[in-house]
BALOBA-1460 file (C-alpha; in Angstrom, 3 decimals):
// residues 94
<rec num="1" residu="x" x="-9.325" y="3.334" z="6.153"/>
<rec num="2" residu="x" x="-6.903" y="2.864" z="8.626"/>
<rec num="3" residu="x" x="-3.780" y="5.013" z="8.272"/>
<rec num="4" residu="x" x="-1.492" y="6.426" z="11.341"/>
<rec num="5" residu="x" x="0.616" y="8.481" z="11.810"/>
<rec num="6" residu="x" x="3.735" y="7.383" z="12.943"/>
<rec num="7" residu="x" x="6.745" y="9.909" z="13.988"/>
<rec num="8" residu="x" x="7.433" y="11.577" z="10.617"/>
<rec num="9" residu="x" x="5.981" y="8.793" z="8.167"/>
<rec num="10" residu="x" x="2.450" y="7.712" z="8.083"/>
<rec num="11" residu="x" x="1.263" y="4.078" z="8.534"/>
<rec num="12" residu="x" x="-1.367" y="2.306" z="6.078"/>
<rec num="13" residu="x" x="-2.666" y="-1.229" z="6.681"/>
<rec num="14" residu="x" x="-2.778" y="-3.207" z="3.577"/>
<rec num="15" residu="x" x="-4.337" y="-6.152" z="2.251"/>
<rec num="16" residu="x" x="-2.775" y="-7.642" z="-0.889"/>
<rec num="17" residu="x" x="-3.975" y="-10.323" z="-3.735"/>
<rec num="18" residu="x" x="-1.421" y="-11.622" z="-6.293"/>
<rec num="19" residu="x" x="-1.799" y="-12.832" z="-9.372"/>
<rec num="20" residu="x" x="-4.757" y="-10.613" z="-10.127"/>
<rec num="21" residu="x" x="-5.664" y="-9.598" z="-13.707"/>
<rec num="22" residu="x" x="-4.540" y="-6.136" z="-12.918"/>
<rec num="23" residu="x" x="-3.780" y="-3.501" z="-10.309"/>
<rec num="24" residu="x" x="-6.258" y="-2.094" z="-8.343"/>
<rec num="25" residu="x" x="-7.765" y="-0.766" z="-5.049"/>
<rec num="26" residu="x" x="-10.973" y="-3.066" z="-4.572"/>
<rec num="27" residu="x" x="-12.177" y="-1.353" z="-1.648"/>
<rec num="28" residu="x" x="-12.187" y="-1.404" z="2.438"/>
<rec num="29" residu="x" x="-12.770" y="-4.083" z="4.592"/>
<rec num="30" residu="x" x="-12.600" y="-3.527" z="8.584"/>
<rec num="31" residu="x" x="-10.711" y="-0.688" z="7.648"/>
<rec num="32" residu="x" x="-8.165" y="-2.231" z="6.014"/>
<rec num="33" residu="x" x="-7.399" y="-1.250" z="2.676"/>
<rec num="34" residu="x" x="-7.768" y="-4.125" z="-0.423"/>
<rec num="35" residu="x" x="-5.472" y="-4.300" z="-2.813"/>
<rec num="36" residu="x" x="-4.654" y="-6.141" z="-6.167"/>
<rec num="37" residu="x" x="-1.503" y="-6.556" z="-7.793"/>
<rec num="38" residu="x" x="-1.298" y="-8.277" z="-11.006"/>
<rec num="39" residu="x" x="2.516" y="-9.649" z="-10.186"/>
<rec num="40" residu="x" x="2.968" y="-13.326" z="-8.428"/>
<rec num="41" residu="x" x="4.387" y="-13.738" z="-5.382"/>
<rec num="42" residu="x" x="8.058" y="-14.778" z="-6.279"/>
<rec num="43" residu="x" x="11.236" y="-13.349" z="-5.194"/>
<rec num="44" residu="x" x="9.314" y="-9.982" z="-4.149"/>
<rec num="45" residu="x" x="7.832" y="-9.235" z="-7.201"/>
<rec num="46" residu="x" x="4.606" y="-8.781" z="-5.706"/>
<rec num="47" residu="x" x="6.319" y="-6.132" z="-3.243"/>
<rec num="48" residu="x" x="8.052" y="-4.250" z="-5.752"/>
<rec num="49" residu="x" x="4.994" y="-3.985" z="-7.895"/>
<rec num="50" residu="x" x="3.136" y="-2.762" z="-5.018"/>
<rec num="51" residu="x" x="5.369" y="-0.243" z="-4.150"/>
<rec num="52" residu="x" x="5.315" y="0.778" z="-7.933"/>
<rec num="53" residu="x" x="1.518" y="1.022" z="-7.568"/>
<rec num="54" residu="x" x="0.827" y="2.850" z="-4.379"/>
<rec num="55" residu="x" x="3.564" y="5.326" z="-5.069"/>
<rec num="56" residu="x" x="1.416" y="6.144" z="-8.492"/>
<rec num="57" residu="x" x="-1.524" y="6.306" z="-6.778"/>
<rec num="58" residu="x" x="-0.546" y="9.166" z="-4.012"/>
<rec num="59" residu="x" x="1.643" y="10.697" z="-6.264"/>
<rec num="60" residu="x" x="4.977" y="9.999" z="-4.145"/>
<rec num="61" residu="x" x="8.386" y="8.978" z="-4.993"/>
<rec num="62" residu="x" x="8.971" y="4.728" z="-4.532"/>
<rec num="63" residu="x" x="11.569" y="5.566" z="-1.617"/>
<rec num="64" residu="x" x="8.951" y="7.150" z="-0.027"/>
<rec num="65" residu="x" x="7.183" y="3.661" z="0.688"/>
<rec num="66" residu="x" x="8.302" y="0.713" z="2.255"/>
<rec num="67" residu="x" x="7.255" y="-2.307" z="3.700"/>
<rec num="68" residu="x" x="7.725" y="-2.607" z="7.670"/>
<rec num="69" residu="x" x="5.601" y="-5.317" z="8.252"/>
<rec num="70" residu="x" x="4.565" y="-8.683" z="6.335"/>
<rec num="71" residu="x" x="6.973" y="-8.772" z="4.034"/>
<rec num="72" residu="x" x="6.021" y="-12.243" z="3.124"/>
<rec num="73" residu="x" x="2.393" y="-12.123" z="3.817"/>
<rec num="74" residu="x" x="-0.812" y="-10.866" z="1.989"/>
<rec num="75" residu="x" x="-1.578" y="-8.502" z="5.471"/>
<rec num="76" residu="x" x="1.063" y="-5.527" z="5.298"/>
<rec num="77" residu="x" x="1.742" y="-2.281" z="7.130"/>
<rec num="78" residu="x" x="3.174" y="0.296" z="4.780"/>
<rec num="79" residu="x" x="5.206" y="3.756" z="5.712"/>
<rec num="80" residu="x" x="4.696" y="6.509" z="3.466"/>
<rec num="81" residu="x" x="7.046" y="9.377" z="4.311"/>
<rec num="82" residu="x" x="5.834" y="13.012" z="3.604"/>
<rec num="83" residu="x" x="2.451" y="12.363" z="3.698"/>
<rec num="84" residu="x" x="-0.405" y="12.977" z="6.262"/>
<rec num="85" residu="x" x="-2.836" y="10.458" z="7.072"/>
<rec num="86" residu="x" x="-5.766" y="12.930" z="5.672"/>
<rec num="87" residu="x" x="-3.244" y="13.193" z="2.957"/>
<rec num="88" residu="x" x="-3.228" y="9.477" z="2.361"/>
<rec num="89" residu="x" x="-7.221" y="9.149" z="2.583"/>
<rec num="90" residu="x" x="-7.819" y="12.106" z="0.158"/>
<rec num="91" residu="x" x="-5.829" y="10.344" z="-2.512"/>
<rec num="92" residu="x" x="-6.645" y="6.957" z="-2.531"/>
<rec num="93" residu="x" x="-10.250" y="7.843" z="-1.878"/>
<rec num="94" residu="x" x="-10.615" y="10.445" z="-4.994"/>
């Protein structure tokens, strides 16, 4: 998985697919993480249920994510403050 650490936040490289039957981490592909989120693509919905999502899964606050890079696209780079990237790993891996 590739995550990096990036001044005080941490930096995970995303892969997202809306309009998916649920949420879910599908697995790793070129070490990019795969991602499903079951909201479409409209007016950020997608985003904000993403945010929702990965913030459950490592057990962090929502303003603790955001979105730096593809905003509009399915390839993303997330920051997660307060988190190492063996942090990161360990929980989305367990």
């Amino acid at each position: 998985m590739t995550a990096y650490s990036h001044g005080k936040s941490s930096r995970l490289l995303l892969k997202v697919t809306p309009n998916a039957s649920r949420n879910e981490i599908t697995g790793l592909i070129d070490g990019v993480l795969q991602v499903k989120i079951a909201a479409p693509p409209v007016k950020g919905k997608a985003n904000k249920e993403l945010t929702a999502f990965l913030s459950q899964a490592l057990g962090v606050k929502k303003s603790s994510l955001s979105i730096i890079k593809g905003q509009t696209s399915r390839n993303k780079v997330i920051a997660i403050e307060g988190l190492s990237c063996d942090d990161i790993i360990r929980r989305l891996s367990g």
